[in-house]
Every structure is written in structure tokens, then in C-alpha cells.
N, C-alpha and C positions, 0 to 999 in steps of 0.2 A: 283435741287438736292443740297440737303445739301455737305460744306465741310467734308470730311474726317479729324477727326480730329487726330493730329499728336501723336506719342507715346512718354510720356515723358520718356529721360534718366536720371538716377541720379545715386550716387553713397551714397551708407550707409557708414559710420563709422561702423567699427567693434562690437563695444559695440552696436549702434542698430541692428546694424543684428543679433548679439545671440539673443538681447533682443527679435527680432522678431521672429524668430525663437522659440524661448524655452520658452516664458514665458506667462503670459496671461495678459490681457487689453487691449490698445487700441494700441498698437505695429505692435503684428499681421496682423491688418490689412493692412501695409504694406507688409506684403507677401502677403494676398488677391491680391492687387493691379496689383503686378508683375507675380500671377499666373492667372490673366484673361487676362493679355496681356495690362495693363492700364498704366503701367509705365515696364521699362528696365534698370534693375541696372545694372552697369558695374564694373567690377571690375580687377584689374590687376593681375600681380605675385606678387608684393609685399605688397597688401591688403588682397589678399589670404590666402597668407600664414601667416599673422598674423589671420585671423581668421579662417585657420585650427587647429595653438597651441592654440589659444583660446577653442577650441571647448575640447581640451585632456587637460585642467584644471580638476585636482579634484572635485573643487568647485561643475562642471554639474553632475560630478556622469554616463558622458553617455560611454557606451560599442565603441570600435572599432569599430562594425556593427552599431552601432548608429550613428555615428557619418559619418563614407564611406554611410550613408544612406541618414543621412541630406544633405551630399556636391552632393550626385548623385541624390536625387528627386527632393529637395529642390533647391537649388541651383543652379546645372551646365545647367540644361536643361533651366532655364530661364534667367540668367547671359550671357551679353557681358563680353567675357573675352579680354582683351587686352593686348597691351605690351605699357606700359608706356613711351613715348617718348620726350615728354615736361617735363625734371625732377625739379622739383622745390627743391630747398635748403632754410634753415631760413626765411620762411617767417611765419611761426609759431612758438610760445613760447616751443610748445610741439613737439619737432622736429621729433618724431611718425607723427605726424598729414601731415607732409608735402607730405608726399607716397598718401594721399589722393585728394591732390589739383594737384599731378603728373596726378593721372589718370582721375581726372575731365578735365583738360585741352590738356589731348592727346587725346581726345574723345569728343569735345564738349560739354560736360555735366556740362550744367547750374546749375544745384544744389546740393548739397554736404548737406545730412541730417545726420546731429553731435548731442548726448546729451553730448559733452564734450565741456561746457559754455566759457572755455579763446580757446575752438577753433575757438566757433562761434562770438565770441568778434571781431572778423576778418570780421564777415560781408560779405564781399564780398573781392575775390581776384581775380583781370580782368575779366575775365565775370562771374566766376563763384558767385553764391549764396550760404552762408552756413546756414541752419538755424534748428531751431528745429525741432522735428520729429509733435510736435503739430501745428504749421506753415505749415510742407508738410501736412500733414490731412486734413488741413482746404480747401487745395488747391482742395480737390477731393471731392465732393457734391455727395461720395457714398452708399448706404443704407449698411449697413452691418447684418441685423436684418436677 
């Protein structure tokens, strides 16, 4: 019998998750990922709620119901949500970015997938990995066609 293999946890930046979310290329496919059950994004209170004001930017253009629709299909049903325990301070330039390495390391969550470049410039902070979203892709050898 083969091993079972395990389900990766990660934690998106805000900015990829709309992008996944809302936009088209090769993004989405990380919601693929987390809607087959292939990977489990975790996310806190305080990544949350920056990417529910994100969501009620002008910029999307999306309705109320748009938006209570993405957090309730998209989102909650496949999301660990957490309560951020391990809180980290200054360890990034972009002190936004910090709330993100709180909830990677309250939760075990080896990777942190960021397109904001002086986040990922960090590389790694204690166990966690932060890296680009084309780096986590590469990691999943999965057909999308």
C-alpha cells in the first residue's frame, strides 16, 4: 500500500488570494488546489479581515452579495481559520506583512505564498518558506486542462 500523502497547509497573502480569486491565469489555480482538498490555506482574524476590506475596494466593482458569496463558497468552507498565537513584530520591512508570518507559525504552516517581492526577500523566517506563487505551482505536477 502506498503512503497517503499528506495535505499541504499554506497561507496566501492577501494580494494572491483576490488575485486568485477574481482574476484569470495561472493564479486560480490555486483555488483549484484548495477546492480538491490538495492543499489547506489557513488564515487568521487579522489576515481575514484585511482581505474582506480588500474585497469592498472599488477598484473590484463586486456587489455586497458578491462579495458574502466569495467569503461563504469560496473561502470559509475550505479555509483553517485560526486564532493567531505566535505574534510576530518587525521582522518585515512591510509591517502589514508580519500578521502573515503570525499565522504561519501558530499553525505550522511551512509556506507563506507572497507576490509582494521585499516580503519574499525574507526567504524564510524559522520554519516558515515564503515564496512566489510560480514556485508554489511548480510544487504541484497538476494537469489543469
Amino acid at each position: 500500500m502506498g503512503k497517503k500523502k499528506e495535505t499541504v497547509k499554506i497561507v496566501l497573502d492577501t494580494n494572491i488570494l483576490l488575485s486568485a480569486l477574481l482574476f484569470k491565469g495561472e493564479l486560480p489555480k490555486i483555488v483549484d488546489l484548495w477546492k480538491s482538498g490538495k492543499i489547506v490555506p489557513v488564515i487568521s482574524k487579522e489576515t481575514f479581515e484585511e482581505f474582506r476590506v480588500a474585497l469592498e475596494y472599488p477598484k473590484f466593482s463586486l456587489t455586497k452579495e458578491e462579495v458574502k458569496a466569495i467569503i461563504h463558497d469560496d473561502v470559509l468552507p475550505y479555509f483553517e481559520v485560526i486564532e493567531a498565537s505566535d505574534i510576530v513584530k518587525g521582522a518585515c520591512k512591510g509591517p502589514d506583512d508580519d500578521k502573515f508570518l503570525s499565522c504561519a507559525l501558530s499553525t505550522s504552516v511551512g509556506i507563506i505564498v507572497s507576490g509582494d517581492k521585499q516580503f519574499r526577500a525574507l526567504k524564510k523566517y524559522g520554519t516558515v518558506r515564503i515564496v512566489a506563487p510560480s514556485e508554489f505551482l511548480k510544487m504541484f505536477k497538476v494537469s489543469f486542462d
